[in-house]
C-alpha positions as CSV (number, residue, x, y, z in Angstrom):
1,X,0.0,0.0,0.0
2,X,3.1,2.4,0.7
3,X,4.4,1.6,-2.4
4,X,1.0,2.4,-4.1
5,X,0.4,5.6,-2.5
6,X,4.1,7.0,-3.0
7,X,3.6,6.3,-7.1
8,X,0.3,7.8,-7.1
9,X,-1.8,4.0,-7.9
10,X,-4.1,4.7,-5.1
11,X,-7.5,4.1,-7.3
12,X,-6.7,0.2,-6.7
13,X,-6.7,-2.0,-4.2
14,X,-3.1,-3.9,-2.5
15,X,-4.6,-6.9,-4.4
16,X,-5.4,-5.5,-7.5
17,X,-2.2,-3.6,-7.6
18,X,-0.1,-7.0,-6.6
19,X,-2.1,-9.3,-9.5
20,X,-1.0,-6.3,-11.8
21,X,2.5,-6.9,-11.0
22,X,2.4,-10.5,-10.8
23,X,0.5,-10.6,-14.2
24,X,3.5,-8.9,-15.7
25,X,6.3,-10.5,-14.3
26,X,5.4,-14.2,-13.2
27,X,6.4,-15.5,-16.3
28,X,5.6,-19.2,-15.9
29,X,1.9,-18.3,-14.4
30,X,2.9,-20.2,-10.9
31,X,2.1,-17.5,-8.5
32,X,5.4,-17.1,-7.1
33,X,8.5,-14.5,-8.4
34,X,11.9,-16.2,-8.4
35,X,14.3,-13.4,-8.3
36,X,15.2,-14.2,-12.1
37,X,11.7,-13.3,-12.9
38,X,11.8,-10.3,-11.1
39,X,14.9,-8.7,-12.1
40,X,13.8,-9.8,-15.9
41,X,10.4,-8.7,-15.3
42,X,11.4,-5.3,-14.1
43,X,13.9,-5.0,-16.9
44,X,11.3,-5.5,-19.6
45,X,9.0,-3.4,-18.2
46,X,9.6,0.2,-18.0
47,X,6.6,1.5,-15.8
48,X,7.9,-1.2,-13.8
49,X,11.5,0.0,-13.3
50,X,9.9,3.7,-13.0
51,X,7.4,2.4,-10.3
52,X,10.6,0.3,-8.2
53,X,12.7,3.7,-8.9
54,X,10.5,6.1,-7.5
55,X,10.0,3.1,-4.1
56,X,13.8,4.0,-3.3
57,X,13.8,7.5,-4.2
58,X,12.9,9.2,-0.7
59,X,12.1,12.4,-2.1
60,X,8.4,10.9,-3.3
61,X,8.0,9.7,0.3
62,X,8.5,13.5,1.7
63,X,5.9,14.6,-0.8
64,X,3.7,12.7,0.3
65,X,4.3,13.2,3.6
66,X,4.1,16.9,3.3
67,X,0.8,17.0,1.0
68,X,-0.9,14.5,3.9
């Protein structure tokens, strides 16, 4: 949810928002991520490796915190 709110994807739920990811990136449909799949999955996907940027960049957090 965090992770949601900081990149602005709050018009979905934690479980929407984590089938979108998984829909993406689980590449062998098993419901789990192996790191490989991740780190391919994020590569591949640009809005992904935008949404995982902005999750480390603190910045977003303080705007977030400062708009309430």
């Amino acid at each position: 949810q965090a992770i949601q709110a900081i990149n602005g994807y709050t018009d979905m739920s934690a479980e929407e928002f984590t089938d979108m990811i998984f829909k993406k990136i689980d590449v062998n449909n098993d419901g789990e991520l192996t790191l490989e799949e991740f780190i391919n999955g994020v590569e591949k996907h640009e809005d992904l490796m935008e949404l995982i940027t902005k999750s480390f960049d603190l910045s977003n957090v303080l705007k977030v915190i400062q708009n309430g």
